[in-house]
Rosetta silent file (secondary structure, phi, psi, omega in degrees, C-alpha in Angstrom):
SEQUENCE: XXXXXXXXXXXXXXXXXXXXXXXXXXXXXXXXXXXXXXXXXXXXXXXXXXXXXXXXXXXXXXXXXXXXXXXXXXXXXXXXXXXXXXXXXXXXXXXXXXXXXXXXXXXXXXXXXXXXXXXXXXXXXXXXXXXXXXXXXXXXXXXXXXXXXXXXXXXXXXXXXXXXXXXXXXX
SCORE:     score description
SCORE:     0.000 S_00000001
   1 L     0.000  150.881 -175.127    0.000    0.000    0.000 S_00000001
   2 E  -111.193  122.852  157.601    1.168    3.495   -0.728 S_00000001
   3 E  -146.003  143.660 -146.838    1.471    6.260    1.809 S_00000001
   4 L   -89.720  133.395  174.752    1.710    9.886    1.786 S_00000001
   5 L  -108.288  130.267 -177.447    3.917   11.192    4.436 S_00000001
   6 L  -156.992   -2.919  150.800    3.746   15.041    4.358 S_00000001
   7 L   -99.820 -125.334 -169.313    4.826   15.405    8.551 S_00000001
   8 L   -69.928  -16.971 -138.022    7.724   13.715   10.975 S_00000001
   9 L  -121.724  -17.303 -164.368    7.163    9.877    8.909 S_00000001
  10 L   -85.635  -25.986  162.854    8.646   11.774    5.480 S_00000001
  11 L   -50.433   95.706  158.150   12.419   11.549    7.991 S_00000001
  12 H   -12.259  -64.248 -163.232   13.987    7.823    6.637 S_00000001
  13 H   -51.903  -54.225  151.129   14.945    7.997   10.068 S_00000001
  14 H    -7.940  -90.085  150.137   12.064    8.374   11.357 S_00000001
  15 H   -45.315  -48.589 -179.019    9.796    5.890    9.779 S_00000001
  16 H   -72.874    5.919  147.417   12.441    3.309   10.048 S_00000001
  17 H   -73.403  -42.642  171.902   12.017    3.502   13.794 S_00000001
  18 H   -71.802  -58.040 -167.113    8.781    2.395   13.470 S_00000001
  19 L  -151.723  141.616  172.607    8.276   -0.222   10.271 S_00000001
  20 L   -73.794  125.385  141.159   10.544   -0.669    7.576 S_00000001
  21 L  -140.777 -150.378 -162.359    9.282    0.583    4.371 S_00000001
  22 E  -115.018  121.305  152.122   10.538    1.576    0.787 S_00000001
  23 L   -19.042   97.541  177.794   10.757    5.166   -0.835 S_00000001
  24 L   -92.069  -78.981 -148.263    8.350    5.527   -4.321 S_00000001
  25 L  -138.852  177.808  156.041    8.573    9.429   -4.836 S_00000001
  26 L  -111.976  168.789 -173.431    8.309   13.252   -3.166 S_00000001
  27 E   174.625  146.466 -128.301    4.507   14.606   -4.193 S_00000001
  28 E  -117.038  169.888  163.951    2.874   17.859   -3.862 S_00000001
  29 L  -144.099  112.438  164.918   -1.225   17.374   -2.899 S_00000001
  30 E   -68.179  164.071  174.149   -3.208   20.041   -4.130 S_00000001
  31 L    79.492  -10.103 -171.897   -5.911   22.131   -2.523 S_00000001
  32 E  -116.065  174.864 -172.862   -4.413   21.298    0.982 S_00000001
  33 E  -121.098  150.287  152.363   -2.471   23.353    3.676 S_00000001
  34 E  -100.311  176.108  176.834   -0.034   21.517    6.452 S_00000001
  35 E  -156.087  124.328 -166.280   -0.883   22.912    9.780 S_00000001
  36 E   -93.153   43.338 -129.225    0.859   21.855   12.816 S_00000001
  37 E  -113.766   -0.348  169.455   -2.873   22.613   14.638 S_00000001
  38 E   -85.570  113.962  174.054   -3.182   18.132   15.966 S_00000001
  39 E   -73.443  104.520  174.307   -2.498   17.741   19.372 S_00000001
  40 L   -40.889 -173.072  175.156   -0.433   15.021   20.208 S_00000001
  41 L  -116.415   15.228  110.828   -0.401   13.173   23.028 S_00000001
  42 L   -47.394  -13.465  171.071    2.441   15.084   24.534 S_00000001
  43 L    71.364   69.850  125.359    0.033   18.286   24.085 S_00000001
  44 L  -107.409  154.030 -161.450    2.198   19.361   21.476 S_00000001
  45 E   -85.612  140.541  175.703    1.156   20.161   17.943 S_00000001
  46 E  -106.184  164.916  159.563    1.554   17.214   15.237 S_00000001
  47 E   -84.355  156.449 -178.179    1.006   17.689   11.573 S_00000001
  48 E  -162.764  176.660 -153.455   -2.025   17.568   10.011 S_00000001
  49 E  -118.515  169.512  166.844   -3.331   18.134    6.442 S_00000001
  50 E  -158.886  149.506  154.589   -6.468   20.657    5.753 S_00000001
  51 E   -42.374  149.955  163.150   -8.427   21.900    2.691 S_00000001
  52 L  -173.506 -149.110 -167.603   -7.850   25.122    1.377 S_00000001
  53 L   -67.826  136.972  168.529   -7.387   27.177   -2.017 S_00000001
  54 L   -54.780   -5.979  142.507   -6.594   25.789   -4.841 S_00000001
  55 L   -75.320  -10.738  173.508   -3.406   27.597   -4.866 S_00000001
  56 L  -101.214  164.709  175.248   -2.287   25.942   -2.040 S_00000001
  57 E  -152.907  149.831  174.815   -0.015   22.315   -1.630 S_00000001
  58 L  -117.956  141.989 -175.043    1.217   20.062    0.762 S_00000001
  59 L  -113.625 -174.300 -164.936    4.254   18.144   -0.538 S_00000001
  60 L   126.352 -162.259 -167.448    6.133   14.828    0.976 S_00000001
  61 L  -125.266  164.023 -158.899    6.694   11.444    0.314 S_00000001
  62 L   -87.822 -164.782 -118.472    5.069    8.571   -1.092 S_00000001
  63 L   124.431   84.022  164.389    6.058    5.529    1.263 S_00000001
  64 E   -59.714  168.649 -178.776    5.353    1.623    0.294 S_00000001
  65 L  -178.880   99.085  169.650    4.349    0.009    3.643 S_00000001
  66 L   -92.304  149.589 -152.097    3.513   -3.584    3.168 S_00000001
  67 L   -35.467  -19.947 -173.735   -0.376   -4.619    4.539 S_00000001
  68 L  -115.662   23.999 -172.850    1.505   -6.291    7.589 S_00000001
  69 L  -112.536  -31.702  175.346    3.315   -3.692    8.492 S_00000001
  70 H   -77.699  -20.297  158.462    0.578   -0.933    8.629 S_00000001
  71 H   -47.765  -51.906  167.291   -0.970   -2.003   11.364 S_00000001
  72 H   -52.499  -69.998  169.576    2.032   -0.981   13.637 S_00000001
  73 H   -45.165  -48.354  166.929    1.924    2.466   12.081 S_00000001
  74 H   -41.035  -65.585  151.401   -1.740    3.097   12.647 S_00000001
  75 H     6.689  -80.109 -164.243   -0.741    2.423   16.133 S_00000001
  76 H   -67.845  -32.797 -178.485    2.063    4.919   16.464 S_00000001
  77 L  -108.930   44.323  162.050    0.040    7.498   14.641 S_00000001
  78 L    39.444   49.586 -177.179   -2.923    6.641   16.779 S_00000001
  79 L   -67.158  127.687 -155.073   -5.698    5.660   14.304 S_00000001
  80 L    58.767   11.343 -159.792   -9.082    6.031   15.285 S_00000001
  81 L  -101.814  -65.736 -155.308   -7.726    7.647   18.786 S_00000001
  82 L   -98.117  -62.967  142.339   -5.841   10.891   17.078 S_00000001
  83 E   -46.067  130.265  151.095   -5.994   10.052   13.438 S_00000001
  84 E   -99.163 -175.282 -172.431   -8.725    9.064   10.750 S_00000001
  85 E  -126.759  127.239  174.286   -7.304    7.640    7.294 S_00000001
  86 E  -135.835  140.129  153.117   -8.499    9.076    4.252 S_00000001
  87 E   -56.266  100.427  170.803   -7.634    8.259    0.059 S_00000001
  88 E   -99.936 -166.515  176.994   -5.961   11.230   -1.548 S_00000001
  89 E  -112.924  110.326  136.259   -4.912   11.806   -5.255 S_00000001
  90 E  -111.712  154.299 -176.380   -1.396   12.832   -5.150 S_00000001
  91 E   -96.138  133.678  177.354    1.125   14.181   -8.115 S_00000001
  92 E   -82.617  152.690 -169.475    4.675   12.841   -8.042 S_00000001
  93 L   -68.696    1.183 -130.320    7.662   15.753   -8.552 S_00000001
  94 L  -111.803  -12.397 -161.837    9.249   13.424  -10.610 S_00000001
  95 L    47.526   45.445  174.233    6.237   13.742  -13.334 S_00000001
  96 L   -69.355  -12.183 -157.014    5.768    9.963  -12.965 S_00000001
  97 L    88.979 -152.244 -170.050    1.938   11.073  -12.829 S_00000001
  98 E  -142.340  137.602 -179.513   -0.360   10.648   -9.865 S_00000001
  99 E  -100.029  175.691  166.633   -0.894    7.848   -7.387 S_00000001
 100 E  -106.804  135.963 -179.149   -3.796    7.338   -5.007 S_00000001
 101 E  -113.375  140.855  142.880   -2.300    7.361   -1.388 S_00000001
 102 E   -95.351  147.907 -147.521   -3.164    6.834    1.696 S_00000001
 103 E  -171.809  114.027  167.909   -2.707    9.550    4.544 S_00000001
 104 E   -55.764  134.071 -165.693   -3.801   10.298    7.855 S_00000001
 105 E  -117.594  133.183 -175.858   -6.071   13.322    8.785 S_00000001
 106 E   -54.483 -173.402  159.560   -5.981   14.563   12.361 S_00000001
 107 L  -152.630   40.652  166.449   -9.373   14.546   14.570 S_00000001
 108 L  -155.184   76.640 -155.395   -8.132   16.430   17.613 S_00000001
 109 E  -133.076  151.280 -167.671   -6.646   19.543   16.396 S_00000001
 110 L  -142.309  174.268 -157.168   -6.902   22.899   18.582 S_00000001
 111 L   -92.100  139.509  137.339   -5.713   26.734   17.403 S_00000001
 112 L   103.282    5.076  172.123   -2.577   28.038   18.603 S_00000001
 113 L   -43.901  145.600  155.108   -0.539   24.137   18.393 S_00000001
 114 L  -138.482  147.622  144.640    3.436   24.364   18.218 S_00000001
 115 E   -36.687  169.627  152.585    5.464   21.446   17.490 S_00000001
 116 L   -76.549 -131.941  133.276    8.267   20.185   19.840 S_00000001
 117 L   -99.351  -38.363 -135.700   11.965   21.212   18.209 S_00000001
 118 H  -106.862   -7.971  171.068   13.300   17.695   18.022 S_00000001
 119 H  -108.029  -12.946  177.565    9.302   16.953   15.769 S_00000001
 120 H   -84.375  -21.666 -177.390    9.933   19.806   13.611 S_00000001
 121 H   -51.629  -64.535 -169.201   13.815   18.759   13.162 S_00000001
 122 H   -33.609  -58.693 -168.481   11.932   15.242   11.953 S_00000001
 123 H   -65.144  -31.783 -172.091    9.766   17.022    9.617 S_00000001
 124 H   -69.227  -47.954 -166.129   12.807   19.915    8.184 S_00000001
 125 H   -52.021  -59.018 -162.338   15.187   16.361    8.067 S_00000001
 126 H   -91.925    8.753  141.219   12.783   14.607    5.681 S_00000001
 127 H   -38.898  -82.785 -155.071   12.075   18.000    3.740 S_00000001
 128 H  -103.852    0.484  161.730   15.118   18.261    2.789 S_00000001
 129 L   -77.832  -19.038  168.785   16.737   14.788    2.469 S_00000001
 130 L   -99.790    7.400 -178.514   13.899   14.425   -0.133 S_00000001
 131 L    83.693    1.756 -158.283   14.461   17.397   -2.131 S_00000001
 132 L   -60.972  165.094 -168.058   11.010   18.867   -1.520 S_00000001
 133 L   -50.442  137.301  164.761   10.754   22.745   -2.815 S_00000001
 134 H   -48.490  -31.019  159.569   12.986   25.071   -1.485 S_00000001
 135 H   -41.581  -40.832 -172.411   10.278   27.714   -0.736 S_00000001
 136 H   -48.245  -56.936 -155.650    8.463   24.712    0.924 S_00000001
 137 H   -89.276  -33.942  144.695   11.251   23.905    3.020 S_00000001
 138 H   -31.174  -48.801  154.535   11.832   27.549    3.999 S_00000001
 139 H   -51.910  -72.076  175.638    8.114   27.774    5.590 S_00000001
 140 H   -27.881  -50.409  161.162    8.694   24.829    7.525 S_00000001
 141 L   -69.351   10.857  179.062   11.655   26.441    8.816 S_00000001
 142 L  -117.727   32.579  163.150    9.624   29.164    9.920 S_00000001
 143 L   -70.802   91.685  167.331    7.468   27.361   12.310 S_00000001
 144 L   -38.437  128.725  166.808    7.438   28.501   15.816 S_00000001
 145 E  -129.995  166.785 -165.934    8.599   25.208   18.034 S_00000001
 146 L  -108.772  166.749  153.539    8.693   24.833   21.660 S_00000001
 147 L  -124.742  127.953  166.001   11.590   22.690   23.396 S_00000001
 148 L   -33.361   87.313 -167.076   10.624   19.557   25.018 S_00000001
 149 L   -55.958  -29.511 -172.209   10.523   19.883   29.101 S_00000001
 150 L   -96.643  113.600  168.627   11.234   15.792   29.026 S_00000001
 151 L   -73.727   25.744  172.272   15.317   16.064   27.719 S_00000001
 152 L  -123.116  -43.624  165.760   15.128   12.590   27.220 S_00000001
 153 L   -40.732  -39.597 -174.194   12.176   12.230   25.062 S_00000001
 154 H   -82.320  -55.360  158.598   14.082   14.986   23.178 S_00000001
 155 H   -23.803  -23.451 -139.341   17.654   13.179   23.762 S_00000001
 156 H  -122.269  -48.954 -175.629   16.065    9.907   22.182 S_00000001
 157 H   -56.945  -73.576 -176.858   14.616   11.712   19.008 S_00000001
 158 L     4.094  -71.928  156.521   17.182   13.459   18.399 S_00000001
 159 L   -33.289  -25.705  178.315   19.430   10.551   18.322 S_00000001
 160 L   -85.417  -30.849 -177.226   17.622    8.836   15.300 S_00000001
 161 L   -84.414    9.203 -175.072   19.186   11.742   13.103 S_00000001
 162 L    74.466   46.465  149.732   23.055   11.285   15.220 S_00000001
 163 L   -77.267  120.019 -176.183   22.411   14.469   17.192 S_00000001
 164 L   -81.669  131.302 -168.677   24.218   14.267   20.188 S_00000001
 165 H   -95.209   18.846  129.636   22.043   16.297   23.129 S_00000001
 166 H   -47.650  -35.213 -162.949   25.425   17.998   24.187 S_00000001
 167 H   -90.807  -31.413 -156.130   25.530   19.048   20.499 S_00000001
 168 H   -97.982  -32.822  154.606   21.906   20.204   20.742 S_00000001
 169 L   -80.953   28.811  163.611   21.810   22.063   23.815 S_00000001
 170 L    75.216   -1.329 -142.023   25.222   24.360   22.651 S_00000001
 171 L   -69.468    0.000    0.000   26.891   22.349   25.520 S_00000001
């Protein structure tokens, strides 16, 4: 099955903490926004995808994730708790066409959300390890984030990209 990654899951690293799966493409979605407006279950803001103008896109990456392996992700991205799962249309950069994907849409999302630093690092890492637009990747970096009061929770993410938290707190 194919799935669109467009928050913290488009970071190799990332995803490969959870379930192994294989790279297809980067792929813009039209008509959508990202918004970092789902509250985790750290009370921190997650990505999430929303309608909007038809001038707008959410890019990321396309993701195989074989059938006995998505169970585990629904899990980790809390399917039917925090997530629902919806069929988009997306277009690959690559002009490969357009696949149908699947991609989780929050259901607990509240105004005024920030990320953690160490979930926007995920999302900026697989931004730009995948090429996605530079403008693109320039918003993202302009995302208010918070730092994580538990330094180990932060200490442990980190760590999937080889950040040392000596390196990460200036030490």
């Amino acid at each position: 099955m194919l799935c669109f990654a467009y928050g913290s899951n488009m970071s190799t690293q990332r995803l490969a903490a959870r379930i192994p799966a294989r790279f297809m493409t980067t792929a813009m979605l039209p008509a959508y926004r990202l918004a970092f407006h789902q509250r985790g279950g750290d009370s921190s803001g997650k990505c999430d995808i929303v309608p909007a103008s038809s001038q707008s896109a959410v890019y990321g990456v396309v993701w195989e994730v074989a059938p006995h392996h998505k169970p585990t992700l629904d899990g980790y991205e809390g399917l039917g708790v925090a997530y629902d799962e919806t069929w988009l249309t997306v277009t690959d950069l690559a002009g490969e066409g357009q696949f149908e994907v699947q991609a989780y849409v929050g259901k607990i999302t509240s105004t005024g959300m920030h990320p953690y630093t160490w979930y926007k690092h995920h999302v900026l890492n697989g931004a730009r390890e995948h090429g996605l637009p530079s403008a693109y990747v320039r918003a993202l970096e302009r995302i208010a984030a918070h730092h994580d009061p538990d330094t180990e929770r932060h200490a442990r993410e980190m760590a999937l990209h080889g950040f040392n938290e000596l390196l990460v707190r200036g030490a």
